[in-house]
PDB file with one MODEL, atoms N, CA, C and O in Angstrom:
MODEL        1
ATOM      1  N   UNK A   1       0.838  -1.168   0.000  1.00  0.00           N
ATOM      2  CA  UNK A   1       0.000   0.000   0.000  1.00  0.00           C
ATOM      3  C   UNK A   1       0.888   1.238   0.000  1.00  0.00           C
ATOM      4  O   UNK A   1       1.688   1.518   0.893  1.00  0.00           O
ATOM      5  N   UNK A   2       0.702   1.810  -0.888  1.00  0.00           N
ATOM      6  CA  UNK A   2       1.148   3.517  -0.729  1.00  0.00           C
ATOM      7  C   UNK A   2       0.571   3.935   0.078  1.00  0.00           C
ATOM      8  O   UNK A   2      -0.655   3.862   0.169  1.00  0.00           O
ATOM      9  N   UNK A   3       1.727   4.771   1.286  1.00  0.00           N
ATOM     10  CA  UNK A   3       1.372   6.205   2.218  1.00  0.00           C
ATOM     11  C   UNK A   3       1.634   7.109   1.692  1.00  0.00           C
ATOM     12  O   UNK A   3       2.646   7.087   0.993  1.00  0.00           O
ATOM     13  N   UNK A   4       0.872   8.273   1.782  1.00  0.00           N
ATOM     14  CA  UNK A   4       1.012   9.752   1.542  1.00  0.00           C
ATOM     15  C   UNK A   4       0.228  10.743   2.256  1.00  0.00           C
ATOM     16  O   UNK A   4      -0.676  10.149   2.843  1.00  0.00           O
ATOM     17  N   UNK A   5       0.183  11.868   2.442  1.00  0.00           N
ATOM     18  CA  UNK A   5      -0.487  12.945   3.191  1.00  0.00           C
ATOM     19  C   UNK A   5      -0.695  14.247   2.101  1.00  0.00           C
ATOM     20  O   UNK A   5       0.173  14.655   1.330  1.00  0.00           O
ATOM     21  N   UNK A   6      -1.514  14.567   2.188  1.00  0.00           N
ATOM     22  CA  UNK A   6      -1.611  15.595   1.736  1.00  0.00           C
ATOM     23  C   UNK A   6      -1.065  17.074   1.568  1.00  0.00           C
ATOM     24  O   UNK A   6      -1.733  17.740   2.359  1.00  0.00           O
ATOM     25  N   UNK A   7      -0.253  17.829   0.975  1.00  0.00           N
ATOM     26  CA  UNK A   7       0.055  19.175   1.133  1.00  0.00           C
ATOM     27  C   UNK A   7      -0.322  20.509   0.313  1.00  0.00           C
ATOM     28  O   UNK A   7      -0.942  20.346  -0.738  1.00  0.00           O
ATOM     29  N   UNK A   8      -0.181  21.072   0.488  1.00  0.00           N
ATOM     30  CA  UNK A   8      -0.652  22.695  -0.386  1.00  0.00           C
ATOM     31  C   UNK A   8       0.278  22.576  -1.773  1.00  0.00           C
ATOM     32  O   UNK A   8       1.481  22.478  -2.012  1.00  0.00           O
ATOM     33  N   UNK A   9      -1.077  22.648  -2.627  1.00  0.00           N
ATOM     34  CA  UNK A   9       0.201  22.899  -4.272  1.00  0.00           C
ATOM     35  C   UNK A   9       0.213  24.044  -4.687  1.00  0.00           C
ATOM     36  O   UNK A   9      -0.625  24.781  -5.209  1.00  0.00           O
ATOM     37  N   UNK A  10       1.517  24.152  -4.332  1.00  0.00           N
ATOM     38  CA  UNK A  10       2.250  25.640  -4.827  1.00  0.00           C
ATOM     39  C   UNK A  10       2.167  25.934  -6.842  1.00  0.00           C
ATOM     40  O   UNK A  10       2.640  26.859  -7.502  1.00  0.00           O
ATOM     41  N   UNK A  11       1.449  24.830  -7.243  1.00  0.00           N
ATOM     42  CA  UNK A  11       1.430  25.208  -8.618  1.00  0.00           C
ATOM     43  C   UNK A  11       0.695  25.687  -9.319  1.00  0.00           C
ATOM     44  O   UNK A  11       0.984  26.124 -10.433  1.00  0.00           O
ATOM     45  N   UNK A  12      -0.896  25.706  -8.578  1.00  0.00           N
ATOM     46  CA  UNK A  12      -2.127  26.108  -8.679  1.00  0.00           C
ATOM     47  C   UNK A  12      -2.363  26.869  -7.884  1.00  0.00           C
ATOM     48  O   UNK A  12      -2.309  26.651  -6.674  1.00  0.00           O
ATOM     49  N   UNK A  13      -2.862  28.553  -8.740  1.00  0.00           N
ATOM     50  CA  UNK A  13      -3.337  29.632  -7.844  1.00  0.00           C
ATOM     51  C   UNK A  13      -4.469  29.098  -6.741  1.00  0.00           C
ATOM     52  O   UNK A  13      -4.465  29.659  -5.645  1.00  0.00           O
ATOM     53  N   UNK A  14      -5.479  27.991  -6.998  1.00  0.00           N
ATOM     54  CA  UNK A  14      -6.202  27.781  -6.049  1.00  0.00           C
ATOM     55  C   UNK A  14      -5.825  27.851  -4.875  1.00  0.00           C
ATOM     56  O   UNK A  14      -4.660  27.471  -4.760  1.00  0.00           O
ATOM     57  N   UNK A  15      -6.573  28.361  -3.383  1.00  0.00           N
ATOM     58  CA  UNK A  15      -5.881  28.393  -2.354  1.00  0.00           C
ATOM     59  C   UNK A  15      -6.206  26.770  -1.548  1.00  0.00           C
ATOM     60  O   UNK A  15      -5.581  26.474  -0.529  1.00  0.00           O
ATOM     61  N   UNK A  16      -7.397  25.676  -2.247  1.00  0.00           N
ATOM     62  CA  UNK A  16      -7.455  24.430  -1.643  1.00  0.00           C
ATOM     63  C   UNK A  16      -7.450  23.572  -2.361  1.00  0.00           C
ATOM     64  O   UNK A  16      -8.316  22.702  -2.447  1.00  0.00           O
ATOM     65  N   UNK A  17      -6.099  23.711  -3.238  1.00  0.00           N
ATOM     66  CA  UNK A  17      -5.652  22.503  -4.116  1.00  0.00           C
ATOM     67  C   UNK A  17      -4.301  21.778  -3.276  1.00  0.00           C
ATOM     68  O   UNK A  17      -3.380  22.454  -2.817  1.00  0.00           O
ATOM     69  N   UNK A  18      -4.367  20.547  -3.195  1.00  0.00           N
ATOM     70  CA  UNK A  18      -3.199  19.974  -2.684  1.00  0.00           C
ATOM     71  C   UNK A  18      -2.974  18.907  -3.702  1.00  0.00           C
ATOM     72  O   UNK A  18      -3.762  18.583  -4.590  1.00  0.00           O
ATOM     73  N   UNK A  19      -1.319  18.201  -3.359  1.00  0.00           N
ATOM     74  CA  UNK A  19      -1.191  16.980  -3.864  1.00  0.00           C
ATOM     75  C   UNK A  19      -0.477  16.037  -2.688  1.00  0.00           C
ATOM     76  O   UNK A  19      -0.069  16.234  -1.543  1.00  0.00           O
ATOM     77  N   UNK A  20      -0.557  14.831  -3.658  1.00  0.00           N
ATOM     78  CA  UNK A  20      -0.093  13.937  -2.277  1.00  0.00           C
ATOM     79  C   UNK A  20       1.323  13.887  -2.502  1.00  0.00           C
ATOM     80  O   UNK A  20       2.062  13.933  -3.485  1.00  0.00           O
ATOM     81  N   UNK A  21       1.466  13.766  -1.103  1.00  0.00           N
ATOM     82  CA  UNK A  21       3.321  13.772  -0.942  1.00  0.00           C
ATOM     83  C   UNK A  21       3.603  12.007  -0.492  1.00  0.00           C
ATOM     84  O   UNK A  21       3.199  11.715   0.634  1.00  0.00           O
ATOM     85  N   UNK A  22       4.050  11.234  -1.048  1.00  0.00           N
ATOM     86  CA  UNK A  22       4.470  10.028  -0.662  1.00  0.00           C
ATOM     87  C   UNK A  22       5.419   9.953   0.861  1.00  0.00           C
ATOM     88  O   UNK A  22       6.470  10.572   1.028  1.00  0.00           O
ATOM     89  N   UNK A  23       4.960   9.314   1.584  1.00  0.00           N
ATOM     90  CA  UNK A  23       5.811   9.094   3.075  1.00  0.00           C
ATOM     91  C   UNK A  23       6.464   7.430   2.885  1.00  0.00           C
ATOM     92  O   UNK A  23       5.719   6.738   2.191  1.00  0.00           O
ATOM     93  N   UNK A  24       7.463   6.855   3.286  1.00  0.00           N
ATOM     94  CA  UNK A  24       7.811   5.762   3.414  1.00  0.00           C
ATOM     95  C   UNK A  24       8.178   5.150   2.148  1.00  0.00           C
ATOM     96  O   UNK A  24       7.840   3.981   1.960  1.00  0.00           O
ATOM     97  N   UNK A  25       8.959   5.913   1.069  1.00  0.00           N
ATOM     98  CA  UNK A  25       8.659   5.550   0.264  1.00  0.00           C
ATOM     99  C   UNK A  25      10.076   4.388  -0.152  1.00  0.00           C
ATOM    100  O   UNK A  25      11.195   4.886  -0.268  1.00  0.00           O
ATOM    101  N   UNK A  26       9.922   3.143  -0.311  1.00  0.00           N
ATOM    102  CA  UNK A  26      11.068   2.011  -0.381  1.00  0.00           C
ATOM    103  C   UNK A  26      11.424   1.460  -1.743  1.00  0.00           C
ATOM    104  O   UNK A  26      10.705   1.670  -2.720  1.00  0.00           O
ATOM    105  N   UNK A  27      12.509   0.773  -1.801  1.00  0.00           N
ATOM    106  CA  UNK A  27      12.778   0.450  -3.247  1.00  0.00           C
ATOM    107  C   UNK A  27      12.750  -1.375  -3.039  1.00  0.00           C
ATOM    108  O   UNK A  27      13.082  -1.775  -1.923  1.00  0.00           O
ATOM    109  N   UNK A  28      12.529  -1.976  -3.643  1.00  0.00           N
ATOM    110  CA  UNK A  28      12.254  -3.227  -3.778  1.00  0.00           C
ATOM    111  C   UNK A  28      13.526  -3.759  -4.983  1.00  0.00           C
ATOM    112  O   UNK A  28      13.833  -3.029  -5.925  1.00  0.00           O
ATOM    113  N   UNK A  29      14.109  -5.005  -4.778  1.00  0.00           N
ATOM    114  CA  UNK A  29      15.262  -5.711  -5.899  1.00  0.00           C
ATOM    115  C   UNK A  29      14.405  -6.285  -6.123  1.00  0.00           C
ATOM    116  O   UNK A  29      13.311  -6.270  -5.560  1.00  0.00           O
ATOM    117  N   UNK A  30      14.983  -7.282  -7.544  1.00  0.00           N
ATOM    118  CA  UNK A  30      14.558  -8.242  -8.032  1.00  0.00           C
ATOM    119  C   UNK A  30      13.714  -9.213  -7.884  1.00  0.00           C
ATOM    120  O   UNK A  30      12.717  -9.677  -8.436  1.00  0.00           O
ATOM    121  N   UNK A  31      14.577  -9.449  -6.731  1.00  0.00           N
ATOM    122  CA  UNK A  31      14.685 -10.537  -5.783  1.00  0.00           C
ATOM    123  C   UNK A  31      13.576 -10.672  -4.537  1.00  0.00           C
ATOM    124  O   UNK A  31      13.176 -11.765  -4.137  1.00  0.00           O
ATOM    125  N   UNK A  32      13.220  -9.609  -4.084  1.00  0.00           N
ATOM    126  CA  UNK A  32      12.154  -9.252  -3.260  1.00  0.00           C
ATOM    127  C   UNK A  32      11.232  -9.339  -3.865  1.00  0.00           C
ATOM    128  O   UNK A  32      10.329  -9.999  -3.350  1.00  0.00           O
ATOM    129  N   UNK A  33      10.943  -8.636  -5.458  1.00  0.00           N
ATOM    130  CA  UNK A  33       9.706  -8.264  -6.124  1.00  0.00           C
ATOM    131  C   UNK A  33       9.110  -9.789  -6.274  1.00  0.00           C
ATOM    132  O   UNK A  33       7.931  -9.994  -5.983  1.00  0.00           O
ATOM    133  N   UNK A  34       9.947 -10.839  -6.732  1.00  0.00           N
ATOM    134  CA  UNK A  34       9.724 -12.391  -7.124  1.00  0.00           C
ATOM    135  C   UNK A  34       9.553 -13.088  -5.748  1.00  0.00           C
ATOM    136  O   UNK A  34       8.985 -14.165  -5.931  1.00  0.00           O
ATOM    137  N   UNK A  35       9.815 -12.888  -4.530  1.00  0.00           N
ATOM    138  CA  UNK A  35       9.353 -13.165  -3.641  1.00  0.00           C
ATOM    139  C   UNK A  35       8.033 -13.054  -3.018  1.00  0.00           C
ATOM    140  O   UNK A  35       7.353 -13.954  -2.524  1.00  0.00           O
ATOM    141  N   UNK A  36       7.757 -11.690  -3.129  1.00  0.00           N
ATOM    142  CA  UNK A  36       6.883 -11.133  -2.991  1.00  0.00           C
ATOM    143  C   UNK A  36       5.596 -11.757  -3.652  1.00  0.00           C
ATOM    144  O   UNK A  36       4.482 -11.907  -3.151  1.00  0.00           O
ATOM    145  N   UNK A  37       5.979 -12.031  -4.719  1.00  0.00           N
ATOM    146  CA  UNK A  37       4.516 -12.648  -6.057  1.00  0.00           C
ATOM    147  C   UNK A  37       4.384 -13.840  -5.903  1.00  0.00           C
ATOM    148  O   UNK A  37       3.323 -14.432  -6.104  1.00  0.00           O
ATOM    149  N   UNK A  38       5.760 -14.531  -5.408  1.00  0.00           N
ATOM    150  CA  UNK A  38       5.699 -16.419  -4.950  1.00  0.00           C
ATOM    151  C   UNK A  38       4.588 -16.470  -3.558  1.00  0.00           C
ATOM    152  O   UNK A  38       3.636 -17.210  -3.311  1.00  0.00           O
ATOM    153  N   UNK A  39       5.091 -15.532  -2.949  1.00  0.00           N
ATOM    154  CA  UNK A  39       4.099 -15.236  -1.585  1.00  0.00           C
ATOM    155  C   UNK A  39       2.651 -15.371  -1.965  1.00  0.00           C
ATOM    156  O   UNK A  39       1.852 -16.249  -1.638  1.00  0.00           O
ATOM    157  N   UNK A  40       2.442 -14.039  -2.922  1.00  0.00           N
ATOM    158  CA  UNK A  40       0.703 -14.396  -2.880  1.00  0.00           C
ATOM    159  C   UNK A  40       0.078 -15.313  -4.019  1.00  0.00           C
ATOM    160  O   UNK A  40      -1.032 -15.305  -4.551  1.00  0.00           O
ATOM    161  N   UNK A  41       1.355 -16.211  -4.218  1.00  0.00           N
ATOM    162  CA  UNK A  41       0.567 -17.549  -4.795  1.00  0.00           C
ATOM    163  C   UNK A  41       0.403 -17.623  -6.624  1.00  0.00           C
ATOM    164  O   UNK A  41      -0.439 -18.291  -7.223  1.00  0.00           O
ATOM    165  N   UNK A  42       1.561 -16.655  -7.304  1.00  0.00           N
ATOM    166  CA  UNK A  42       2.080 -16.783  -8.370  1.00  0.00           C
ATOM    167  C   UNK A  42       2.159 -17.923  -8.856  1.00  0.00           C
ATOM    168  O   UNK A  42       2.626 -18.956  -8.377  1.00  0.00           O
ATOM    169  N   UNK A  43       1.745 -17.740  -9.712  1.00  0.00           N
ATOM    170  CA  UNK A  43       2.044 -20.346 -10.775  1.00  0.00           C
ATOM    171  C   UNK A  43       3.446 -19.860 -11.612  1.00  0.00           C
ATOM    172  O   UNK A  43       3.894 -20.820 -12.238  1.00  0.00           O
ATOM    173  N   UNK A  44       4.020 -18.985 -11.737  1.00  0.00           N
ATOM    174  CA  UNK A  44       5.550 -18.765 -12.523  1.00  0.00           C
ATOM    175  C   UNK A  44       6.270 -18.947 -11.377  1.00  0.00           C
ATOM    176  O   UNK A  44       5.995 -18.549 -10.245  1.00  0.00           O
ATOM    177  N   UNK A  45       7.554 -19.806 -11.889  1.00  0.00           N
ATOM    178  CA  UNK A  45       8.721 -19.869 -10.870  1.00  0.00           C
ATOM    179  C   UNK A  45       9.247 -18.308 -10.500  1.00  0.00           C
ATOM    180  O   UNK A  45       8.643 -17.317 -10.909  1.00  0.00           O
ATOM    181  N   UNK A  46      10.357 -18.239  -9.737  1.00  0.00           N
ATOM    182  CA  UNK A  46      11.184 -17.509  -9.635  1.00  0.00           C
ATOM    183  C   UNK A  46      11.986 -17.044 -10.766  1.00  0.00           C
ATOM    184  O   UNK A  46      12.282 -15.901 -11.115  1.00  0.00           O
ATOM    185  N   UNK A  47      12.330 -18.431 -11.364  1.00  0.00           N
ATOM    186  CA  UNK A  47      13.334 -17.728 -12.541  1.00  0.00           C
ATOM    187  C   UNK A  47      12.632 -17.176 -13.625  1.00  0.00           C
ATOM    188  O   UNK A  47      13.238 -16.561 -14.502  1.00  0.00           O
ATOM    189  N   UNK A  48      11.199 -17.363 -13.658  1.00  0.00           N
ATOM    190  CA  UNK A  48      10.448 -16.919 -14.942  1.00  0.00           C
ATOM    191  C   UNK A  48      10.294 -14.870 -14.552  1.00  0.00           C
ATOM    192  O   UNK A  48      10.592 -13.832 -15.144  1.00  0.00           O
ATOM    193  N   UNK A  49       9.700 -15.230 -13.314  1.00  0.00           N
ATOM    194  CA  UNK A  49       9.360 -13.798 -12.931  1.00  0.00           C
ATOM    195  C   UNK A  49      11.180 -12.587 -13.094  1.00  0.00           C
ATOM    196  O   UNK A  49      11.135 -11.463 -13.594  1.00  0.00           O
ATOM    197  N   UNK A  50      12.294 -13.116 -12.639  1.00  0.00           N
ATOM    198  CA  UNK A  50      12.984 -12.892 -13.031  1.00  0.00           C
ATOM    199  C   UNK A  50      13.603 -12.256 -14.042  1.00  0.00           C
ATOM    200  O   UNK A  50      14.310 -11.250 -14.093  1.00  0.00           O
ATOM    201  N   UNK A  51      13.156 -13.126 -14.940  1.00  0.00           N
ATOM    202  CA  UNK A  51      13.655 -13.298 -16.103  1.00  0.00           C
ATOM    203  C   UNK A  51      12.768 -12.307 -17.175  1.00  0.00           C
ATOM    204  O   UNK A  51      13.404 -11.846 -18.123  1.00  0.00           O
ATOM    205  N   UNK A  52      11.135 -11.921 -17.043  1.00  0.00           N
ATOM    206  CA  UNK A  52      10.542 -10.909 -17.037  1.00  0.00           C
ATOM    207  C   UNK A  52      10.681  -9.571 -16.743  1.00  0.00           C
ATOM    208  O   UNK A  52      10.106  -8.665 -17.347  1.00  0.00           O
ATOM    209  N   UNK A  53      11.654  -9.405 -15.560  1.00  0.00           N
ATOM    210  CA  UNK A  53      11.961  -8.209 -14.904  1.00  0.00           C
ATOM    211  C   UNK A  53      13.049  -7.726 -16.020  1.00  0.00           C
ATOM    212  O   UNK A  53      13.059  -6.622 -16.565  1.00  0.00           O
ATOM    213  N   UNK A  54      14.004  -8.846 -16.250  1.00  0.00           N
ATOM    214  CA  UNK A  54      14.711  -8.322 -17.200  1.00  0.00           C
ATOM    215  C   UNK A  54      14.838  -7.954 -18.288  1.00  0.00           C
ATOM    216  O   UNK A  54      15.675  -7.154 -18.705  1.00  0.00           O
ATOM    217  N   UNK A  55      13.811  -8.639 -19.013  1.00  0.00           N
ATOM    218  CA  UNK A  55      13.446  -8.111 -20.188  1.00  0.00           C
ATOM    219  C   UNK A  55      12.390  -6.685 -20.183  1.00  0.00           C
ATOM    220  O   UNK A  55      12.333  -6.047 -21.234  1.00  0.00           O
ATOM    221  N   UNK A  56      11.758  -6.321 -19.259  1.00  0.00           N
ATOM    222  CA  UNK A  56      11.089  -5.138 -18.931  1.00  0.00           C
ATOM    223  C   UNK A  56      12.402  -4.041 -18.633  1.00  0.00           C
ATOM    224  O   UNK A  56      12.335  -2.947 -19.194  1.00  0.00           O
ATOM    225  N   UNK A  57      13.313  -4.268 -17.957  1.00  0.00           N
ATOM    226  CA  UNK A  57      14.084  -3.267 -17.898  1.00  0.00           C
ATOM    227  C   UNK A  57      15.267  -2.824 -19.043  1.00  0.00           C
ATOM    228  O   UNK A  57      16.267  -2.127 -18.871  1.00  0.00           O
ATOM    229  N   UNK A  58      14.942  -3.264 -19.852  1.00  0.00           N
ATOM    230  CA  UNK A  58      15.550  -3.798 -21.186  1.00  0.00           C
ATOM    231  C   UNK A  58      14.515  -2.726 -22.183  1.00  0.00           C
ATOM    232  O   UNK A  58      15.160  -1.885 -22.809  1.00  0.00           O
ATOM    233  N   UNK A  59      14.005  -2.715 -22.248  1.00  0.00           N
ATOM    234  CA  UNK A  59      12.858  -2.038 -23.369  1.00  0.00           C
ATOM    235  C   UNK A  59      13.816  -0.220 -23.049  1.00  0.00           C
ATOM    236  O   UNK A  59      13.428   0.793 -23.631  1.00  0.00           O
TER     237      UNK A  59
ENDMDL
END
């Protein structure tokens, strides 16, 4: 789940426009992300999900 809070946007003359500001915000490896998806019960191995990541970061 994304956290965020709300703050005043300095980009819009409106005086009750805000945007969200992200709090907690973490970086995840590979390795976590394929964990993560084995966890909630993914049917691709590890090395498939993997192996996806890499070709996505590839494009």
């Amino acid at each position: 789940m994304l956290e965020y809070h709300l703050v005043e946007n300095l980009l819009t003359p409106a005086p009750d426009d805000a945007m969200a500001q992200i709090v907690n915000l973490r970086t995840y490896t590979d390795e976590e992300i394929a964990e993560l998806m084995l966890k909630r019960g993914s049917l691709l191995t590890k090395a498939d999900i993997l192996a996806v990541l890499e070709v996505y970061r590839k494009l």
